[in-house]
N, C-alpha and C positions, 0 to 999 in steps of 0.2 A: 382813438385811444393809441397812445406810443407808450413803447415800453422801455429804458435804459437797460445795460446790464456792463458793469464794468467787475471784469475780474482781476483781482489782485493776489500777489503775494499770500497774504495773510487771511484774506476773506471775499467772498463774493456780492458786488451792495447790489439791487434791483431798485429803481423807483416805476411806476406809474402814473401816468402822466395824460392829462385830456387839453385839447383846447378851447379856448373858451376866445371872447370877443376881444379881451385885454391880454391874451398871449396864453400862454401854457399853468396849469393849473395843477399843482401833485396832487392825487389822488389816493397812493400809498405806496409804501420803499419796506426793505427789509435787508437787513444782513446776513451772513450765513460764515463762520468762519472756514477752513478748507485745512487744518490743519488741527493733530489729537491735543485740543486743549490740557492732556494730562502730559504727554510729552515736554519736555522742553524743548525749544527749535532748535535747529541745526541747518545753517544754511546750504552746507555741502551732501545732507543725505537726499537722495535717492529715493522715493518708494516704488 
């Protein structure tokens, strides 16, 4: 079992991953955003 995890700007994705005879097979992924959806962005603040 391998796990991704790429963090971004905007959100965080994860997939799940097994392999199998014919290469890598996703098993399951999920996103998460990383910033207050009620907020509008601002790329210069700080938290």
């Amino acid at each position: 079992m391998s796990i991704g995890l790429d963090i971004g700007r905007f959100e965080i994705k994860a997939v799940q991953l097994s392999k199998s005879p014919k290469g890598y097979q996703l098993v399951n992924y999920g996103t998460e955003p990383v910033y207050d959806q009620t907020k509008e962005y601002d790329s210069e603040r700080v938290d």
